[in-house]
C-alpha positions as CSV (number, residue, x, y, z in Angstrom):
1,X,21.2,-4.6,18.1
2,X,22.5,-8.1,18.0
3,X,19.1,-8.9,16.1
4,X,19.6,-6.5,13.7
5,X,23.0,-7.0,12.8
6,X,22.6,-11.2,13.2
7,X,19.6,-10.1,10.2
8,X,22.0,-7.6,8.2
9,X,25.2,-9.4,7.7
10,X,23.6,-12.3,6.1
11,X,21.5,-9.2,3.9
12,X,22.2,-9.3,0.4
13,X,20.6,-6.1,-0.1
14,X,20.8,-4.3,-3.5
15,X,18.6,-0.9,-2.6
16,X,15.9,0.4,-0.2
17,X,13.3,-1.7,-1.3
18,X,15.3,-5.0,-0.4
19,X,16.2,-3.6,3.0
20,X,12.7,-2.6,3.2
21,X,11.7,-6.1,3.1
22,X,13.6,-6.7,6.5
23,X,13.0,-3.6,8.2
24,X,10.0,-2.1,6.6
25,X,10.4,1.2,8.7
26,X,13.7,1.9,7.6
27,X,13.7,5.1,6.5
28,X,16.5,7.1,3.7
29,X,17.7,10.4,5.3
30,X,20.3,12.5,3.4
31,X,22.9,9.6,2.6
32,X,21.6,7.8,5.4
33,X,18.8,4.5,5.8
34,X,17.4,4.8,9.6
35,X,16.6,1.5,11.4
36,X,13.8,1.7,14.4
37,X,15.5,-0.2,17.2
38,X,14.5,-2.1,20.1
39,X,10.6,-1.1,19.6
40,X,11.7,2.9,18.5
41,X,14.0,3.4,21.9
42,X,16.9,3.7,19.8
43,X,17.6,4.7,15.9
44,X,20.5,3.6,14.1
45,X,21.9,5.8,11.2
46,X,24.0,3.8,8.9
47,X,25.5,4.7,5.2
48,X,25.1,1.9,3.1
49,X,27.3,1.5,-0.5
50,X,25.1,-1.7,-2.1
51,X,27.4,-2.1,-5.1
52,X,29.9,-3.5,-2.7
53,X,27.4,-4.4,0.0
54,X,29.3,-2.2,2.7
55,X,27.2,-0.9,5.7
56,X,28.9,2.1,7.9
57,X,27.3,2.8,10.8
58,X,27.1,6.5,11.6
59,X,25.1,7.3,14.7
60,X,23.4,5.3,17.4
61,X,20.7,7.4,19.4
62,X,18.7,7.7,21.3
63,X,15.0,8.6,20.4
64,X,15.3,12.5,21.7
65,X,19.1,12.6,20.2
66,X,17.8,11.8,17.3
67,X,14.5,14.3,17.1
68,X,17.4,17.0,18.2
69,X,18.4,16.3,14.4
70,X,22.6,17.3,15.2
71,X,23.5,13.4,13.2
72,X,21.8,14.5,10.1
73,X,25.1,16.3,9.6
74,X,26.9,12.8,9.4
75,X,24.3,12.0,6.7
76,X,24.6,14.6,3.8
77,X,21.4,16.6,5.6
């Protein structure tokens, strides 16, 4: 975690494709961009507004929280 957000508060990410070039497994579910963490232990949901370059971070699981699929409700899904 403190890699990731050490790498996404400097971000100046307009869209998927530019966070893509940090994480290149981040995924877009519902209203959501999914971040693989700590070698796919954990995934971090977070709601991101780029026009004001605003990250909200919605969920923190688990690998089997997440495959349960309960967040995607905090997503739009």
């Amino acid at each position: 975690m403190r890699d990731w957000f050490k790498i996404t508060s400097k971000a100046q990410w307009n869209n998927l494709a530019d966070t893509r070039r940090d994480y290149p497994h981040a995924d877009l579910v519902g209203a959501c961009t999914v971040f693989n963490i700590a070698g796919n232990k954990y995934r971090l949901a977070i709601g991101i507004i780029y026009s004001i370059k605003r990250i909200y971070v919605r969920n923190l699981l688990t690998h089997s929280e997440y495959s349960k699929g309960t967040w995607k409700k905090d997503c739009g899904g």
